[in-house]
VOGU-3710 file (C-alpha; in Angstrom, 3 decimals, decimal comma):
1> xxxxxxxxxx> -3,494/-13,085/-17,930  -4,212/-10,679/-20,425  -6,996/-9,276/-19,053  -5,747/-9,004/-15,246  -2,633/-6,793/-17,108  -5,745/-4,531/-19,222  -7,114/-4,379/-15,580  -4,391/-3,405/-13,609  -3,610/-0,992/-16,385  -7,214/0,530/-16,422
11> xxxxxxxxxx> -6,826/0,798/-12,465  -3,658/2,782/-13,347  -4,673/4,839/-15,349  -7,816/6,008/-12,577  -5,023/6,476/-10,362  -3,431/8,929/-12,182  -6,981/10,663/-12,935  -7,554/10,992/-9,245  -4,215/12,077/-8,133  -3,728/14,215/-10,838
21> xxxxxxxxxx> -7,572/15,813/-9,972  -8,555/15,415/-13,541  -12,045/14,606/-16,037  -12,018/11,783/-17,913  -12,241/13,586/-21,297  -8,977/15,922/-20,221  -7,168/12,593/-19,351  -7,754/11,015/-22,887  -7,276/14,017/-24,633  -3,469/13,965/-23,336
31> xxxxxxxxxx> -2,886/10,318/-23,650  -3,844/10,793/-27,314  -2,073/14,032/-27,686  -4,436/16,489/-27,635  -5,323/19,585/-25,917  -5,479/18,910/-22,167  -7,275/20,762/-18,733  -5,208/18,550/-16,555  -3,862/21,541/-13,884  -0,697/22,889/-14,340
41> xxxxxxxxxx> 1,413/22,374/-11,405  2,042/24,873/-9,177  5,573/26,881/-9,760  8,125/26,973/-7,168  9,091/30,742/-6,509  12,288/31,583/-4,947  12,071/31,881/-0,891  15,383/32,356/1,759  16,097/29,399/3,010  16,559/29,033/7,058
51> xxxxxxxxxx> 18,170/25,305/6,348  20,730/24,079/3,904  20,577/20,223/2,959  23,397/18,434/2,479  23,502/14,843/0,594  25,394/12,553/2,744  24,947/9,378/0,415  23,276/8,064/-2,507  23,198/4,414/-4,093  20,985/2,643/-7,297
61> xxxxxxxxxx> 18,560/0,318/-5,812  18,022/-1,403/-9,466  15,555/-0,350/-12,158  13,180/1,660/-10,148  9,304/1,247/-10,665  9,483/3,575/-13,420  6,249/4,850/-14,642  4,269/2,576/-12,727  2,311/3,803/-9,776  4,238/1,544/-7,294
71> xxxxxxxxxx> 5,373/3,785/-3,714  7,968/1,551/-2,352  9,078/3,265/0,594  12,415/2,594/2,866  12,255/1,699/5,917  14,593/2,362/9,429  15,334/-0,425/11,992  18,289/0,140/14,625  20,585/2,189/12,118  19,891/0,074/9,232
81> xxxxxxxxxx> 17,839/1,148/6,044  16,262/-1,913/4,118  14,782/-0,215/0,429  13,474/-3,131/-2,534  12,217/-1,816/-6,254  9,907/-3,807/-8,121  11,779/-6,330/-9,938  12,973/-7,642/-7,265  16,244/-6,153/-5,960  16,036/-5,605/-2,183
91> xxxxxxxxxx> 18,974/-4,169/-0,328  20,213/-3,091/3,527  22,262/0,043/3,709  23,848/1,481/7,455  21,760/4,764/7,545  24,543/6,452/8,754  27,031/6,070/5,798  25,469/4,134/3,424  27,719/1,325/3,237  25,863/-1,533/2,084
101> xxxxxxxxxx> 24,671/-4,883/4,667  23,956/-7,108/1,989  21,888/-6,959/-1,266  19,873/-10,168/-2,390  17,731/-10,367/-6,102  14,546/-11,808/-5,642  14,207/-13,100/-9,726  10,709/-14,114/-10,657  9,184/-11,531/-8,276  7,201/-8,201/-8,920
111> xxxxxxxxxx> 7,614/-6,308/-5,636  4,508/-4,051/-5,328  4,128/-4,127/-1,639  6,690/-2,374/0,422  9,241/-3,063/2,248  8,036/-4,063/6,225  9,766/-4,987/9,125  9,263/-7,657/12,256  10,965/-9,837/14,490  14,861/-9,551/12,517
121> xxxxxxxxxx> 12,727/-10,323/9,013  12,491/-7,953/6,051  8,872/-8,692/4,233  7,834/-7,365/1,208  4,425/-8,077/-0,955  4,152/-8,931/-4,365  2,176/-8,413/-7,772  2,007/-12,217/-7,674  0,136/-12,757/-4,520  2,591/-13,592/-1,794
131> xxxxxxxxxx> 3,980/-12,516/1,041  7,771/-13,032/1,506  10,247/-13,262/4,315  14,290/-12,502/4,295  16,664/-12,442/7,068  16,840/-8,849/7,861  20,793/-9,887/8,890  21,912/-11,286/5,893  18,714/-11,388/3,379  18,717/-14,890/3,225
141> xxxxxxxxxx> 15,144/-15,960/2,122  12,885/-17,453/4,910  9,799/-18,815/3,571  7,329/-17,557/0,872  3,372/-17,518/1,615  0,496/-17,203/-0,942  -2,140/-15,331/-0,985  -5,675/-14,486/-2,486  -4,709/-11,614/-4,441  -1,833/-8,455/-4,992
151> xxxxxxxxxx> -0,219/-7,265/-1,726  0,209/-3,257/-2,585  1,219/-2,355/1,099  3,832/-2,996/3,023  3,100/-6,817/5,776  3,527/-5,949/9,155  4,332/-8,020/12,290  4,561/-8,872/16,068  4,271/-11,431/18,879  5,043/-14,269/16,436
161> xxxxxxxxxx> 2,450/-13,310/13,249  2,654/-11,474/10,045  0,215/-9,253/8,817  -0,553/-8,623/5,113  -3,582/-7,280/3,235  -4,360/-7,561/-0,058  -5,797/-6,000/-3,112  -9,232/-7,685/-2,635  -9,831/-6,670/0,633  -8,583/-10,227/2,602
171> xxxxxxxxxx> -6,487/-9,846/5,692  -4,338/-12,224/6,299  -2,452/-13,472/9,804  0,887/-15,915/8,911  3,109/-17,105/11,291  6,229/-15,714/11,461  8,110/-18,394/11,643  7,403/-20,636/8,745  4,734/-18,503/7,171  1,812/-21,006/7,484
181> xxxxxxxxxx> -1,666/-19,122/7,512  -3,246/-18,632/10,794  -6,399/-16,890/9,614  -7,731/-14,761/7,458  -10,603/-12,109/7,206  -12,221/-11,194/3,994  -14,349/-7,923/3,064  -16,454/-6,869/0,261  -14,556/-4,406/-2,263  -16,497/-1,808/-3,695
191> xxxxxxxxxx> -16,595/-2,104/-7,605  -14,346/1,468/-8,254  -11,356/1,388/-5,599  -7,794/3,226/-5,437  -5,186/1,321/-6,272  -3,425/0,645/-3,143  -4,369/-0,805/0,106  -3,458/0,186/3,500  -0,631/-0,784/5,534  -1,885/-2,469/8,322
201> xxxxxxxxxx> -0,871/-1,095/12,365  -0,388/-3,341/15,123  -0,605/-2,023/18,948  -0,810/-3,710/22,008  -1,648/-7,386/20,248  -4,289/-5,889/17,770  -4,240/-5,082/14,235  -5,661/-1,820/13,003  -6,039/-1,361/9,406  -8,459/0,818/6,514
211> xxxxxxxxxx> -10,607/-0,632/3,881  -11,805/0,316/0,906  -15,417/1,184/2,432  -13,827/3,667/4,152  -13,989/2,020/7,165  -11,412/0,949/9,804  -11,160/-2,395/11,654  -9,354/-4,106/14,495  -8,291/-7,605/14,626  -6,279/-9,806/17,600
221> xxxxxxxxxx> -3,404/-10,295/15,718  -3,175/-14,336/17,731  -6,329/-15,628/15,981  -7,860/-13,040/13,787  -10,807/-12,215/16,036  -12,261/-8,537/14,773  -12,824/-6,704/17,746  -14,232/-3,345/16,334  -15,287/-1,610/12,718  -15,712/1,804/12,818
231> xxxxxxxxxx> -16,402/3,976/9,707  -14,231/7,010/8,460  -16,519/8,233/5,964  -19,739/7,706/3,821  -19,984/7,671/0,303  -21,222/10,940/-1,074  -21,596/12,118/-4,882  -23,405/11,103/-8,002  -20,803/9,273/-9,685  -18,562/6,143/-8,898
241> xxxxxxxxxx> -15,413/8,592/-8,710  -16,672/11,007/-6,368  -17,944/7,814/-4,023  -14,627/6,820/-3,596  -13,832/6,652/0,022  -10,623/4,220/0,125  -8,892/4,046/3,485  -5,158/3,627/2,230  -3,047/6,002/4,662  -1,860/4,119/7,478
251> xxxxxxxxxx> -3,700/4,797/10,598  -1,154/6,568/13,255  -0,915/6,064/17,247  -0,171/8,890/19,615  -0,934/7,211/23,346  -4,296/6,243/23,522  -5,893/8,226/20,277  -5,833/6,756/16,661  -5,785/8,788/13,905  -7,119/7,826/10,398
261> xxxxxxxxxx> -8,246/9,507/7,058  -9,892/8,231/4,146  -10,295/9,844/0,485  -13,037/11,429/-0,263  -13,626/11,895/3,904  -12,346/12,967/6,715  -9,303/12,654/9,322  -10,690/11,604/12,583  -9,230/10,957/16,049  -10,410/8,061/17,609
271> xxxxxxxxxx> -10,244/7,160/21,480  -8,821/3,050/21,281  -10,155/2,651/25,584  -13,676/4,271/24,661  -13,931/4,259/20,792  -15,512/7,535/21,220  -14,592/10,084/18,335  -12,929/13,281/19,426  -12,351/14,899/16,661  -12,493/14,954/13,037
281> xxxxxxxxxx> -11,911/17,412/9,800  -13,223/17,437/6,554  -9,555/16,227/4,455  -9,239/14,014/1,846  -6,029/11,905/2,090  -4,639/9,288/0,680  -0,787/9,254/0,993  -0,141/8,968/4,671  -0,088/10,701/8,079  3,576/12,150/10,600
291> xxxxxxxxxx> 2,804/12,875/13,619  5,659/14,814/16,636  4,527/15,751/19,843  2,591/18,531/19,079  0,586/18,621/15,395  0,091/15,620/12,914  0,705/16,416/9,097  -0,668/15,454/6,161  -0,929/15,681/2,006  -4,550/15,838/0,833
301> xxxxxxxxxx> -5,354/14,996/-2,790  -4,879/18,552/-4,142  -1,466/18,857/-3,342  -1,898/20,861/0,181  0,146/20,386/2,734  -1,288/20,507/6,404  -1,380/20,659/9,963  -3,716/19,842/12,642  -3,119/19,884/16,692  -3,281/16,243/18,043
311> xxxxxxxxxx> -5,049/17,050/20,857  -7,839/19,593/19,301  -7,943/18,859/15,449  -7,332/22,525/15,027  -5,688/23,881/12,054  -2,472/25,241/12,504  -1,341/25,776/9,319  -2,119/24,733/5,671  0,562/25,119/2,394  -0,737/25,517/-0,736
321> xxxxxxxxxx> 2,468/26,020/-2,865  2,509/22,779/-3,997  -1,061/22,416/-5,538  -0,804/19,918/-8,288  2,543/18,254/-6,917  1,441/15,181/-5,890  3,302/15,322/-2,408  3,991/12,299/-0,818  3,252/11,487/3,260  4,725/13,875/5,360
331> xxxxxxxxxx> 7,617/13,018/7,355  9,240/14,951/10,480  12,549/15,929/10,169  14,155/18,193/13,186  11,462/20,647/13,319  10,658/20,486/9,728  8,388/18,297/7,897  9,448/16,581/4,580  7,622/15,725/1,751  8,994/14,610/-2,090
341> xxxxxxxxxx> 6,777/15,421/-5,169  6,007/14,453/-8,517  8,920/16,810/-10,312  11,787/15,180/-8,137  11,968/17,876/-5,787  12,430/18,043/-1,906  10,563/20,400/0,394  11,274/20,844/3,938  8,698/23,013/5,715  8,184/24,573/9,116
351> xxxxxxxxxx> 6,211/22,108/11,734  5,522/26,077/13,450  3,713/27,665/10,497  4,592/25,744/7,209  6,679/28,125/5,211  9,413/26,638/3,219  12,939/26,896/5,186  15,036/24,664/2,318  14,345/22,722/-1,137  16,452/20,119/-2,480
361> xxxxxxxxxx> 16,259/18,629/-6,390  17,120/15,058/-6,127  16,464/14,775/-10,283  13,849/14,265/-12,426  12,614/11,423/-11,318  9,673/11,531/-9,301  9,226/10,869/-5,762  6,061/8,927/-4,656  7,132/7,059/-1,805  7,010/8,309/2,113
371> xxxxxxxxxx> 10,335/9,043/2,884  11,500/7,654/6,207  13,260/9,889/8,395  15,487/9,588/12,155  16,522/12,429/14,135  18,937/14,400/11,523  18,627/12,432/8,203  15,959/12,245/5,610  15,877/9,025/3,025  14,294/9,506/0,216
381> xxxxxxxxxx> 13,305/6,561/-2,587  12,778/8,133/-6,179  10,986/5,883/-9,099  14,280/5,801/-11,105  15,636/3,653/-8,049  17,560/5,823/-6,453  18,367/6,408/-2,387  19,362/9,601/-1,133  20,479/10,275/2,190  20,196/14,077/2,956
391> xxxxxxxxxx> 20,729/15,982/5,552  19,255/18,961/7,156  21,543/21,868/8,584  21,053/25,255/9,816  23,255/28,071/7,985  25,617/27,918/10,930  26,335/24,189/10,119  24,628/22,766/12,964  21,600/20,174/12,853  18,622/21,981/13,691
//
């Protein structure tokens, strides 16, 4: 025991050093309270804002993940918002007003995997190695299934199986029902790895997911059977650190073209009927992907935050005032995109040409986790354990 917690602390600790973009000697020089060269993060200057935001609701999800490096992000399913925090509080809200569904304590149980959604079940992953199940109606709990290892990503589902991958690279297919193992599929980890793993995508009966060699595979989500693996990107460097090539954003589908990025690599648009690339760009992400029907967006691991057209890869725009930020996944918003940082703060940008057009403090917490958004509302998860509902309006009052 003690040395998975000196292991999970050490694999911490590098995931600070890479988020934060920082040498190993700066890093220990803070901890021990020295001098630092960890990068100041950029200041927020003053702009006029197009958009006001307006907080509609709020509530305390429990104790929040605190300073651990846990995103736990909500997540929307026919008006309802279902949010957990790692010690095991999970909760429905009505996304329009907040009022809470029901609200069930999970005791014994380290969330660390996200809140997912299939087939009128909430599922979450824990620290433990299991996969659970609750009534998305009343959060009654279903079944619980082991594991091999940690599940750090939200379990997905559909036509009667779960979907959950775990820290060591397994894949695992569990019926939905009673949670019984189906099959499972099992890669080699690299020996340096983020701490994460990605959230697995299911489309039209197959499972799409990244791995940590910065490749992407498909799977029939009946049986298991891979169909495809393609790779993202290549190691490159001379060091471990620099060979890191983790794919832990979610890969997104826009009709017939998946999109993927890896750290370290590059976002590329795949073509699912040919498997033939069409484009790709030189980005390294780590955080997660939006997409409308025009541009997908996207945090790299400086800070920027950018656009690309779907159909071209072209840049459209790129935002650089939050260099050092941490920025979470993008999420669209109106015709704004969203993204929470590190300092608790809210930024709402332009999908046309990413300028700022409103800013919202939601405390000092910070704000790791994608926030999940519908057509007028934003809700956003902050490590303290708090939900916000907020609202985007033009000066005139009306929704933009």
């Amino acid at each position: 025991m003690r040395q998975r917690t000196l292991w999970r602390s050490a694999r911490f600790l590098l995931t600070l050093i890479l988020a934060a973009g920082l040498s190993g000697c700066g890093i220990m020089n803070w901890i021990h309270g020295g001098a630092s060269n960890i990068a100041p993060p950029a200041k927020l200057h003053h702009f006029a804002a197009i958009y006001r935001v307006e907080r509609t609701w709020s509530a305390d999800i429990g104790g929040g993940a605190g300073a651990k490096f846990i995103r736990l992000s909500p997540i929307l399913h026919d008006g309802v918002l279902y949010v957990s925090e790692p010690h095991g509080q999970v909760r429905a809200y009505v996304a329009a007003t907040g009022k809470k569904v029901w609200g069930r304590h999970l005791k014994h149980t380290e969330i660390e995997g996200g809140t997912g959604y299939a087939d009128g079940m909430v599922l979450l992953g824990t620290g433990s190695g299991k996969v659970v199940a609750l009534s998305a109606t009343n959060g009654a709990l279903l079944w619980t299934a082991p594991v091999s290892s940690e599940v750090l990503a939200p379990p997905r589902g559909a036509d009667g199986v779960v979907v959950a991958q775990t820290v060591d690279g397994s894949i695992f297919g569990l019926a939905a029902k009673t949670g019984k193992q189906l099959w499972m599929q099992e890669h080699t980890v690299p020996a340096l790895t983020l701490r994460g793993s990605c959230t697995p995508l299911i489309v039209d009966n197959v499972v799409v997911t990244g791995l940590a060699n910065g490749k992407l595979a498909a799977y029939q989500v009946a049986d298991g059977r891979q169909l495809w693996e393609i790779p993202v990107s290549e190691p490159h460097g001379r060091n471990e650190i620099a060979r890191l090539i983790d794919v832990d954003a979610p890969p997104v589908v826009v009709g017939e073209t998946l999109y993927a990025d890896a750290y370290h690599g590059k976002l590329v648009a795949f073509n699912l009927a040919s498997g033939r690339i069409e484009w790709s760009r030189d980005v390294s992400g780590y955080a997660g992907m939006a997409v409308d029907a025009n541009n997908i967006y996207i945090s790299d691991a400086h800070g920027n935050v950018m656009a690309f057209d779907l159909a071209t890869g072209a840049s459209v725009w790129r935002q650089t005032g939050l260099h050092g930020r941490w920025p979470t996944a993008p999420a669209v918003i109106g015709d704004a995109v969203a993204v929470g940082d590190f300092h608790g703060y809210v930024h709402f940008l332009s999908v046309n040409d990413g300028r700022f057009v409103a800013r919202y403090h939601l405390g000092s917490s910070a704000i790791l986790a994608t926030p999940a958004a519908n057509a007028d509302t934003l809700y956003v998860a902050n490590q303290d354990g708090e939900i916000a509902a907020l609202r985007l309006k033009a000066k005139n009052g009306q929704v933009p």
